[in-house]
C-alpha positions as CSV (number, residue, x, y, z in Angstrom):
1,X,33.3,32.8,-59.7
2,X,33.7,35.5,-62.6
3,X,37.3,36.3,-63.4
4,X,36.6,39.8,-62.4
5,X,35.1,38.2,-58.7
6,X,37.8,35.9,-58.3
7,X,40.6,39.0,-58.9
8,X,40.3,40.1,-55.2
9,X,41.8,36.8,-54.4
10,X,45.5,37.2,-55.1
11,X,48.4,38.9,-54.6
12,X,47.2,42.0,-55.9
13,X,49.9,44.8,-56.8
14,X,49.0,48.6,-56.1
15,X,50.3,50.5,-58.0
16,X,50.7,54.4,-58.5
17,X,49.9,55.2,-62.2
18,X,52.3,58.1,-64.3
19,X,53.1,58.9,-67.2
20,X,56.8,60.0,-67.7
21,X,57.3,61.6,-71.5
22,X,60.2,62.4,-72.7
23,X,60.8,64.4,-76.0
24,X,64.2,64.5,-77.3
25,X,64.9,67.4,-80.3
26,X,68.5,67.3,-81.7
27,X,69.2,70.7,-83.9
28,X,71.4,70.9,-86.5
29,X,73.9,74.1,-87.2
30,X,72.2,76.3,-89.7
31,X,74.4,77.1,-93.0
32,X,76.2,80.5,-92.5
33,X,74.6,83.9,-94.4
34,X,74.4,84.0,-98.3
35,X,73.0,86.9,-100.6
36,X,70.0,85.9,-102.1
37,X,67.7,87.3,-104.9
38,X,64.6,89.0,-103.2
39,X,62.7,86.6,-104.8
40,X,64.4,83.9,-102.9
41,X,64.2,85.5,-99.5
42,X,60.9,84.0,-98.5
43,X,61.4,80.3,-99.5
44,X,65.2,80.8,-97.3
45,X,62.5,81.9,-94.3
46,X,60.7,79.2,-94.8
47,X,60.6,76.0,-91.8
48,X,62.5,73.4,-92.9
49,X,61.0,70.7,-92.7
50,X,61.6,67.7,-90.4
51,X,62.5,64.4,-91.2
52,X,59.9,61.5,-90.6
53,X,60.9,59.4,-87.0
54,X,61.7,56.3,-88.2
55,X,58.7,53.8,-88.7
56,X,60.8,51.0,-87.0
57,X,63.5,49.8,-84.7
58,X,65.7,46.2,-85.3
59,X,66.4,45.1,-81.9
60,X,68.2,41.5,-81.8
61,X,66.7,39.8,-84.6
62,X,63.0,41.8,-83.9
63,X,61.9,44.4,-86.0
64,X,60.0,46.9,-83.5
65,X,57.1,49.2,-84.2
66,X,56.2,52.5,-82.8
67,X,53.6,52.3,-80.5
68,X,51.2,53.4,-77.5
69,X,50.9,51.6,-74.3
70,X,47.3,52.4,-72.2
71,X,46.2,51.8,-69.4
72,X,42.8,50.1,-68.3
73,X,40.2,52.8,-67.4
74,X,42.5,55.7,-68.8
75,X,42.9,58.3,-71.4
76,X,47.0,58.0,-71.0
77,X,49.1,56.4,-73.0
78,X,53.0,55.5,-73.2
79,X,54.8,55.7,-76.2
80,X,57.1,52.7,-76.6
81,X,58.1,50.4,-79.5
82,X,56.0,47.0,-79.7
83,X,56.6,43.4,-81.8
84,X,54.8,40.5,-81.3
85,X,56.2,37.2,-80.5
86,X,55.2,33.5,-81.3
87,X,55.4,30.7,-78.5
88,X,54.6,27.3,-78.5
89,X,51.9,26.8,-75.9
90,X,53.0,23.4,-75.0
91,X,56.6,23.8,-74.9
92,X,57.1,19.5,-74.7
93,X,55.0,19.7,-78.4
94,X,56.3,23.0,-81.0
95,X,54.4,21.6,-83.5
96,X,51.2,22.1,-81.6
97,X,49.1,25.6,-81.0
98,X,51.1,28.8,-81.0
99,X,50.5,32.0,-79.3
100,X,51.2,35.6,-79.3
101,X,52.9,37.7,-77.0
102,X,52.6,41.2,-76.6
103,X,55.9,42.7,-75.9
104,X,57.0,46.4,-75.7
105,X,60.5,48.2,-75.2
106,X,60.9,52.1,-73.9
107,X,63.8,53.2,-75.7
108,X,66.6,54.8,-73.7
109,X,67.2,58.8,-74.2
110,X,71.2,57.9,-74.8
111,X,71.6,57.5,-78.8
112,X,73.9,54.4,-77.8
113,X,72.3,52.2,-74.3
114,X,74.0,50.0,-71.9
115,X,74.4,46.7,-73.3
116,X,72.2,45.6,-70.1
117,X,68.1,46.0,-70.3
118,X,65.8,46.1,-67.6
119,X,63.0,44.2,-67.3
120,X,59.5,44.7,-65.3
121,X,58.1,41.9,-64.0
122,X,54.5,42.3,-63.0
123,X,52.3,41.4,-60.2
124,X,49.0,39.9,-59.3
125,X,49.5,36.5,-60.5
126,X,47.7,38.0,-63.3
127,X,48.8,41.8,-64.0
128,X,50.2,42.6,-67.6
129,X,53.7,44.3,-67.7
130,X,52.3,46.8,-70.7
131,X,49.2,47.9,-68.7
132,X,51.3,48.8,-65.6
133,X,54.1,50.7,-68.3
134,X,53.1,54.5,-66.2
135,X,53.5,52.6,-63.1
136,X,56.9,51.0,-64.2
137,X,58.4,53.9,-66.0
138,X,57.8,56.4,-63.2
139,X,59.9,53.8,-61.0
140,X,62.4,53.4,-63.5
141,X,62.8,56.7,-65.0
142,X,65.8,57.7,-63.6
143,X,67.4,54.8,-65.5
144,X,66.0,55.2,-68.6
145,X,68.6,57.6,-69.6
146,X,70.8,55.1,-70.5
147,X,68.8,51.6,-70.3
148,X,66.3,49.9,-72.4
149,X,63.2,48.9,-70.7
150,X,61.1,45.6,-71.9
151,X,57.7,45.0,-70.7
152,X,56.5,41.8,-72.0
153,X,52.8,41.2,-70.6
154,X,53.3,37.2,-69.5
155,X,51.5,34.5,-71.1
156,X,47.4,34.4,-70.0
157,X,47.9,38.3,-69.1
158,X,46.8,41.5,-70.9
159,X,48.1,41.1,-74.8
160,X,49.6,37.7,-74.4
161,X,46.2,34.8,-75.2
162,X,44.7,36.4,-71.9
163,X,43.1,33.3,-69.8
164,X,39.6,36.0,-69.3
165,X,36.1,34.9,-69.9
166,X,32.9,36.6,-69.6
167,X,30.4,36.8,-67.3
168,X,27.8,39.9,-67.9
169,X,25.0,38.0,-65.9
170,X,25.8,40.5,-63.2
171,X,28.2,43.3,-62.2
172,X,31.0,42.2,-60.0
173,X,31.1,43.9,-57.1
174,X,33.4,44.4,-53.8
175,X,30.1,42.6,-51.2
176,X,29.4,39.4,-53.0
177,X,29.8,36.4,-51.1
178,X,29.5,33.6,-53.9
179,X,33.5,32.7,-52.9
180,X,31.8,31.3,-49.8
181,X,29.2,28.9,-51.6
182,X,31.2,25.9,-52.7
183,X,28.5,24.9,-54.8
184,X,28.2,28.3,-56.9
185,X,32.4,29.1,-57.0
186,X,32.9,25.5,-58.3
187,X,29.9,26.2,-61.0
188,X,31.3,29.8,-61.8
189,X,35.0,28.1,-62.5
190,X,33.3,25.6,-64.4
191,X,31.7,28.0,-66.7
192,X,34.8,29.9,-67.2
193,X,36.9,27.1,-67.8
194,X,34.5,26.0,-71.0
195,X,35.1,29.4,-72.3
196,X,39.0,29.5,-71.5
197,X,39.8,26.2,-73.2
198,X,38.2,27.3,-76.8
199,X,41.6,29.4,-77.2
200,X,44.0,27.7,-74.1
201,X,45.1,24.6,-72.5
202,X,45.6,26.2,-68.9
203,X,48.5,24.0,-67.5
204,X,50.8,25.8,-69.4
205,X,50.4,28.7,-68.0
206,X,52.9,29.0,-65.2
207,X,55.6,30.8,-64.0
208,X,58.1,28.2,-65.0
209,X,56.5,28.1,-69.1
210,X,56.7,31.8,-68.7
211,X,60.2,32.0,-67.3
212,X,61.1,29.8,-71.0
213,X,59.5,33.0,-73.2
214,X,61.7,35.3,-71.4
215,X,64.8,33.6,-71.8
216,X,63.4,33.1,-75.8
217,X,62.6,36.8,-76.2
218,X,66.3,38.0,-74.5
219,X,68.2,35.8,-77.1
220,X,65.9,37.4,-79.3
221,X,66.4,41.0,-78.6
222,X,70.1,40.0,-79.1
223,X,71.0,38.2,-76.0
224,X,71.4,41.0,-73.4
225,X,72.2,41.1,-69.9
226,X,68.9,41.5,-67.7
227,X,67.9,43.7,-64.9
228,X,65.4,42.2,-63.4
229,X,62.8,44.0,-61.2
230,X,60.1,42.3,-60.0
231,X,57.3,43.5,-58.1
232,X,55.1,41.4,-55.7
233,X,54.2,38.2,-57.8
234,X,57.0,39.7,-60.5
235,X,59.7,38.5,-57.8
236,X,58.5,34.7,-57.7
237,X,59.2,35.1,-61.5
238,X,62.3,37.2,-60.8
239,X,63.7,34.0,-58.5
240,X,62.7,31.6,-61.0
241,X,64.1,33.2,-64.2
242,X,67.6,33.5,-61.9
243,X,67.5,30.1,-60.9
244,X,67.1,28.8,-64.6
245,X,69.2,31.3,-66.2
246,X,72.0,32.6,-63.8
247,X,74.5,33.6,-66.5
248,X,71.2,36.0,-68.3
249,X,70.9,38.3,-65.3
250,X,73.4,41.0,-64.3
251,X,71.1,42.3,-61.3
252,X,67.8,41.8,-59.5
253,X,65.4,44.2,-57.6
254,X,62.2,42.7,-55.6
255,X,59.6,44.8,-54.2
256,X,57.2,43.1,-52.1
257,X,59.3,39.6,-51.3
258,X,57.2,36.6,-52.5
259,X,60.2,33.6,-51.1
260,X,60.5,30.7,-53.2
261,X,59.6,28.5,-50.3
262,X,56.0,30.3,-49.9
263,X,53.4,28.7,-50.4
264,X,50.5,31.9,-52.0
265,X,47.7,31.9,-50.1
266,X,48.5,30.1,-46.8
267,X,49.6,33.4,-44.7
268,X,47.3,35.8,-46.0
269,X,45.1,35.6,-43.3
270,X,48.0,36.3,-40.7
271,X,49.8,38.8,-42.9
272,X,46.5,40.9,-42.7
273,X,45.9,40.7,-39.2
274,X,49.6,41.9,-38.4
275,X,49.4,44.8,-40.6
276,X,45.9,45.9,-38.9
277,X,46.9,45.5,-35.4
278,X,50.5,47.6,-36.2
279,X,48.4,50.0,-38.4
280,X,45.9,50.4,-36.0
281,X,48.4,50.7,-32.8
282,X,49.2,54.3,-34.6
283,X,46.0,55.5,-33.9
284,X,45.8,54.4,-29.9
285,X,49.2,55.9,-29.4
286,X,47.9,59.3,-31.0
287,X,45.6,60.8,-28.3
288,X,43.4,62.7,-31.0
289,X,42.9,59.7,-32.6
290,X,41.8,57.6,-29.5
291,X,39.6,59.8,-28.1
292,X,37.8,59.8,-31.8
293,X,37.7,55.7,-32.3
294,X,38.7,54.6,-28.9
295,X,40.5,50.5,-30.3
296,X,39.9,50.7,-33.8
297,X,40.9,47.1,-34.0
298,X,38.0,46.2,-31.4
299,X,35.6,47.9,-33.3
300,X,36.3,45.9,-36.8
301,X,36.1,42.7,-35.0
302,X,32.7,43.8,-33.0
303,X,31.7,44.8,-36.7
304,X,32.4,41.4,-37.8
305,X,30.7,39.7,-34.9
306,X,27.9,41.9,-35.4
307,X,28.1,41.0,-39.6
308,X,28.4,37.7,-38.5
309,X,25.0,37.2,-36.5
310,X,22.8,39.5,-39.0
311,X,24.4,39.9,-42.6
312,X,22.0,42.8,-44.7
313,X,21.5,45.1,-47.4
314,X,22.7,48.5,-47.1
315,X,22.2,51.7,-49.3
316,X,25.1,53.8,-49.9
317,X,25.7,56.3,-53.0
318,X,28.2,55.3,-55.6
319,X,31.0,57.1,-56.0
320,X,31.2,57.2,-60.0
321,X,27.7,57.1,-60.6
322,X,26.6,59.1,-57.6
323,X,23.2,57.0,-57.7
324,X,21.9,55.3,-54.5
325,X,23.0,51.6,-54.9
326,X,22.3,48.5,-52.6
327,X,24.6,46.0,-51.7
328,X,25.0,43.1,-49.3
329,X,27.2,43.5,-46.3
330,X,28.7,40.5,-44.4
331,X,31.7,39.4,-42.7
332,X,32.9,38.4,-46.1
333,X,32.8,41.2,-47.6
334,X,33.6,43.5,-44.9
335,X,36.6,41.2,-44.5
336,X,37.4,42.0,-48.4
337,X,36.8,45.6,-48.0
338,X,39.1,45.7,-45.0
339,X,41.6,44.4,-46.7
340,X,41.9,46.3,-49.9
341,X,41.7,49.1,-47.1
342,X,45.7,48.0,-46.3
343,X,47.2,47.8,-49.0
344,X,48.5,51.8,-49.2
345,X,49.1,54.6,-46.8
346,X,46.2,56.8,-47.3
347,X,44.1,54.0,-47.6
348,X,45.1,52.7,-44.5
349,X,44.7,55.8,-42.8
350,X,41.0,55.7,-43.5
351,X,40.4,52.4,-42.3
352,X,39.7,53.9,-38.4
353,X,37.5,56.9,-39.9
354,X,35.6,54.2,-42.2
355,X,35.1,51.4,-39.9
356,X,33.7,53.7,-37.2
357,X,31.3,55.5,-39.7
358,X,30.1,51.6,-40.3
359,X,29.9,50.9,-37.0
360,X,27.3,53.8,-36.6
361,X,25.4,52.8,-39.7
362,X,27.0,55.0,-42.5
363,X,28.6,52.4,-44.8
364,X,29.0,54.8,-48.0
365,X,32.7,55.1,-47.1
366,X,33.6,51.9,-46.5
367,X,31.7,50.6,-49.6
368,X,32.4,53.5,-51.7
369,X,36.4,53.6,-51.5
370,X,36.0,49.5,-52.1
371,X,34.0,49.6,-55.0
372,X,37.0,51.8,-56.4
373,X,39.6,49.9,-55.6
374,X,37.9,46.9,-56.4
375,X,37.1,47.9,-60.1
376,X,40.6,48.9,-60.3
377,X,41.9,45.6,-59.4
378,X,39.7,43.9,-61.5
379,X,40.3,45.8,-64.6
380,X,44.2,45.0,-64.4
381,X,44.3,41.1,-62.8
382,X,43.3,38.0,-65.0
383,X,41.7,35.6,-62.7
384,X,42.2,32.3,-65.5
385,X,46.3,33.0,-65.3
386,X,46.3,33.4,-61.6
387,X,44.5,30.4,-61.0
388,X,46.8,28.4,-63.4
389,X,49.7,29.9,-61.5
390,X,48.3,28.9,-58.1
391,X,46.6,25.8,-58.5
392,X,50.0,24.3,-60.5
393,X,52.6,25.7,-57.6
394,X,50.9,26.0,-55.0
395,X,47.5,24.8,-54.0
396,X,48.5,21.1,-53.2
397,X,50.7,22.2,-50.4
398,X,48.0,23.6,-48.9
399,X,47.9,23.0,-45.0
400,X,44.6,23.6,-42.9
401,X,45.5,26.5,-40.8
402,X,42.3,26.4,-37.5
403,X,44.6,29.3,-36.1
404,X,43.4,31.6,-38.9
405,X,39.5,31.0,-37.9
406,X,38.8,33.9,-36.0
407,X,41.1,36.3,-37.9
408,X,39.4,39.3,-39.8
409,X,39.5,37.4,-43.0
410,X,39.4,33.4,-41.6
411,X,40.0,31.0,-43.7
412,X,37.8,31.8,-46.4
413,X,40.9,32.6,-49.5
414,X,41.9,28.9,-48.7
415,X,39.0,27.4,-49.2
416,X,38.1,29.4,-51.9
417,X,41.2,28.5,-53.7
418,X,41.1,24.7,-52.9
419,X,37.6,24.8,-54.4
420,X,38.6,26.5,-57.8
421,X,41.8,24.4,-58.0
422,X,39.3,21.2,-57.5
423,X,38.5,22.5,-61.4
424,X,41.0,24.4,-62.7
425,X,43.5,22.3,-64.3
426,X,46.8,21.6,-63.2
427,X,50.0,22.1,-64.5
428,X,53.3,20.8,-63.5
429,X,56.6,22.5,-61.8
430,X,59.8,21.4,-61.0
431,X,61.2,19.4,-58.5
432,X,63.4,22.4,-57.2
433,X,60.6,25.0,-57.6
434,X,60.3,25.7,-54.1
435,X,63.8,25.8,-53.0
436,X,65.1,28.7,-51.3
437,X,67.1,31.0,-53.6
438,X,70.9,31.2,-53.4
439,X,73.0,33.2,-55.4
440,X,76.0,35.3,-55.5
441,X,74.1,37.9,-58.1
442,X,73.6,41.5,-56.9
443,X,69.8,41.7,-55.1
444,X,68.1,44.5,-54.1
445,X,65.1,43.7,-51.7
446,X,62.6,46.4,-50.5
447,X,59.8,46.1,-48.0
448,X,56.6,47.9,-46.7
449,X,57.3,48.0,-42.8
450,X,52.6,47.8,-42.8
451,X,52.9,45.5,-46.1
452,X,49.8,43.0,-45.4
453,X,50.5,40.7,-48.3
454,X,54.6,40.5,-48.3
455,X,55.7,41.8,-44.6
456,X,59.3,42.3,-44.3
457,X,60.0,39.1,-42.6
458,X,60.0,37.6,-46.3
459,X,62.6,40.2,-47.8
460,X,64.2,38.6,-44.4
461,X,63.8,35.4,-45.7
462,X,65.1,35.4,-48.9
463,X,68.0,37.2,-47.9
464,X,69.7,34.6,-46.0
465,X,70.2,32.7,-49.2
466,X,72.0,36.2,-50.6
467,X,75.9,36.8,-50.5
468,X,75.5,40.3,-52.2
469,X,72.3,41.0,-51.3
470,X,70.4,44.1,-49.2
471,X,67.0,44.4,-47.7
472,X,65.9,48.0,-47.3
473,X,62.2,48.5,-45.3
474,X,60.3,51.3,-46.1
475,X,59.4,53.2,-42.9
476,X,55.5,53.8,-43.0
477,X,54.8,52.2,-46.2
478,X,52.4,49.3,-47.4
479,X,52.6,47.0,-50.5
480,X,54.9,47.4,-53.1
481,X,57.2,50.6,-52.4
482,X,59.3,51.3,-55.4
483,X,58.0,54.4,-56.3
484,X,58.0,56.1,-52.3
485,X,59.8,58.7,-51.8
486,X,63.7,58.0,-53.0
487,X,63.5,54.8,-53.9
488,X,63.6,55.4,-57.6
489,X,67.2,57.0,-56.4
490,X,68.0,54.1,-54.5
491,X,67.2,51.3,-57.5
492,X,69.4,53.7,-60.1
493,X,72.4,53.7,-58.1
494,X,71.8,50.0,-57.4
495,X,71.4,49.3,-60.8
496,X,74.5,51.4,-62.0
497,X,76.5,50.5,-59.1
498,X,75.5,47.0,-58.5
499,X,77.0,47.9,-55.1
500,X,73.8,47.0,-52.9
501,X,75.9,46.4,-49.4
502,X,77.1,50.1,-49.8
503,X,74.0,52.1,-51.0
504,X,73.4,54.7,-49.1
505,X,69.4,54.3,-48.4
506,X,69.8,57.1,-45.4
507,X,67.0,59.0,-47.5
508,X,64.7,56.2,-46.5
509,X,64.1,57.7,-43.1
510,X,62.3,61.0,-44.5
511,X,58.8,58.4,-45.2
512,X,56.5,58.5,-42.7
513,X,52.6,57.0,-43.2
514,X,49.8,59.1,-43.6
515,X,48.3,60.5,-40.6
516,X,45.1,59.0,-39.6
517,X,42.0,60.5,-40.8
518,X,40.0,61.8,-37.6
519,X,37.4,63.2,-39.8
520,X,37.1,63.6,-43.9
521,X,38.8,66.7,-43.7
522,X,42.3,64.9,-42.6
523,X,44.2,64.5,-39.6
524,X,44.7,66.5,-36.9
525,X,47.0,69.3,-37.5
């Protein structure tokens, strides 16, 4: 399938986008009062004028340029300080083809930082660090004061040899359902693969290669301590990069637990249909929202049923273009929709509103909201690194799982992975790659108590393998919550305390999830 297609299958990361800018002005003392010629007075009135910020920064043995970080489908930008940095793509063969790296500090406010930097790990598999720099600097701002913040977009992501190809035969779309033909998903990854391999050699593009080009670009930057936060797919590269390098790391955060021992892909299908059942439980406990949708949950699975027997076209109006579009609606696709639905709280509380509307025949806001969220996703997820990530660590562990079958979204991200990993190439991971984590470092774990991709159960998880660790679960919340409410408060004093046993995370009880929509207007009041 296209790259942009095959983005709705991973661990996708949503994300809140901000900008945090910070100008910093330092005044000098002015000279004291002198008598001056007349003649003189209107040069001494004159604006001084100000000295040139400097054109670069040495870091470590890097010499660092001024630059702007943006964002896909935005007019913002982030000022930061950027270097690019060479790799061996085959680590087993230096002499061999080289890439480029696109990596990017924030420089802290204090004239002299901590000796420790942080470091934001991305999601997806496939996310760049840079492109999510609004995202990651909003959740990290109240550190910044006195900490360095490297973004360095992983290898087959964004700026660093990105593993993309094209494919302008057709728009991709949230209702397509060519992940469910064998035949046309292994002839799509085909196609892509051709176009990849003029520039790549996919196997080494994993999270173990890219775990060696962070350890290369710390000694680098002069060898400092790291603070790694890692968000969804960012904490599988969190673990791994602790594993490898212990004595590198001074603390760890993970938002939205990926465990070492989990295999990607095999519990979506359950994940999903927890979150749905616990989201939708809200609305037949609220007596407004009953009476509206009666068992939201029923409803999406009579949809289905109904999807099932007679997939069709539907019209609905676009929501950038405002023109009348068509699009196919299936189970599949409904199943896609549904999920992407999930992910966040306001989202979420839509999903009652929106499924009813389609169960009635109005699909414009079901298909509407995905086509957003889907364009979104695939603007900031590269397909080619995610399926090097997956099919190398994870796809032959694969196990069938019949219990899934009749679940909201089945079986179908299995099978559609097992058929592009019957292309993609293959690389290798260690022996120990799937071993639970154990460590005596400081870990900070956070949850979404509706997350559909990460539940709690897998902070849980990784925790027993912890001796200073702490899992906090975000009342309300959905995937990845290091920007709700506090939390940014929460990961400072974490960071600058390294006391996670201790935190007080008492704020935590002030999120709540959005009230369910009865109508468009909102909930009830």
């Amino acid at each position: 399938m296209s790259m942009n297609r095959k983005a709705r299958m991973g661990v996708a990361v949503a994300v809140a986008v901000a900008i945090l800018a910070a100008n910093h002005v330092r005044h000098r003392q002015a000279p004291p009062a002198v008598s001056t010629p007349a003649s003189a007075s209107t040069a001494a009135l004159d604006t001084p004028v100000k000295p040139a910020p400097p054109a670069t920064w040495k870091l470590g043995s890097l010499t660092l340029h001024a630059c702007e970080l943006g964002q896909p489908d935005s007019g913002r930008t982030s000022a930061a300080w950027c270097a690019p940095f060479d790799v061996p793509e085959n680590r087993a063969d230096p002499q061999g083809r080289h890439i480029t790296l696109k990596l990017a500090v924030v420089r802290a406010e204090a004239e002299v930082p901590a000796k420790d930097m942080l470091v934001f790990l991305a999601g997806g598999p496939g996310q760049a660090a840079t492109e999510n720099a609004g995202a990651a600097i909003a959740a990290l701002g109240p550190l910044l004061g006195h900490r360095n913040l490297l973004l360095l977009d992983q290898r087959g992501t964004g700026g660093s040899n990105p593993l993309s190809c094209k494919d302008e035969s057709k728009p991709a779309t949230p209702d397509e359902d060519v992940d469910n033909d064998p035949a046309k998903l292994k002839a799509e990854i085909q196609r892509c693969l051709a176009q990849v391999e003029k520039k790549a050699d996919p196997r080494f593009y994993t999270t173990t290669v890219a775990a060696q080009d962070l350890e290369d670009v710390r000694k680098a930057l002069g060898a400092p301590a790291f603070d790694l936060v890692g968000v969804s797919y960012g904490t599988r590269m969190a673990q791994q990069y602790l594993m490898h390098y212990p004595d590198a790391v001074r603390s760890v955060v993970l938002d939205g637990v990926v465990p070492n021992q989990l295999v990607l892909g095999e519990d979506f299908a359950r994940n999903l249909d927890d979150a749905l059942k616990a989201q939708f439980a809200r609305c037949t406990a609220d007596p407004a929202c009953k009476k509206r949708f009666g068992d939201p949950y029923q409803t999406l699975y009579q949809l289905r049923d109904a999807l099932r027997a007679n997939p069709h076209v539907v019209s609905f109006r676009d929501p950038q273009s405002y023109q009348t579009v068509q699009r196919r609606l299936s189970e599949f696709s409904l199943a896609s929709v549904v999920r992407m639905f999930a992910y966040t709280p306001p989202t979420a509380a839509l999903l009652p509103l929106s499924i009813d509307a389609a169960a009635h025949g109005d699909v414009g806001p079901l298909l509407g909201q995905a086509k957003l969220l889907s364009g979104d996703l695939a603007d900031t997820m590269n397909g080619g690194m995610q399926s090097s990530v997956i099919c190398s660590e994870d796809a032959d562990l694969f196990t069938p799982r019949p219990q899934d079958k009749d679940t909201i979204l089945g079986t179908r991200m299995i099978d559609a992975l097992t058929t592009v990993c019957s292309v993609w190439p293959h690389g290798t991971r260690p022996k120990d790659f799937h071993d639970p984590l154990k460590s005596d470092k400081p870990v900070l774990l956070m949850s979404g108590q509706y997350d559909p991709v990460t539940p709690p159960r897998y902070g849980d998880e990784v925790l027993k393998g912890l001796s200073d660790g702490r899992h906090l679960i975000a009342p309300g919340q959905g995937h990845n919550v290091i920007n709700a409410g506090c939390m940014p408060k929460l990961v400072k004093r974490f960071v600058e305390d390294l006391q996670p046993k201790t935190l007080d995370a008492s704020c935590l009880k002030r999120l709540q999830p959005t009230p369910m929509f009865i109508d468009f207007n909102g909930a009830t009041p």
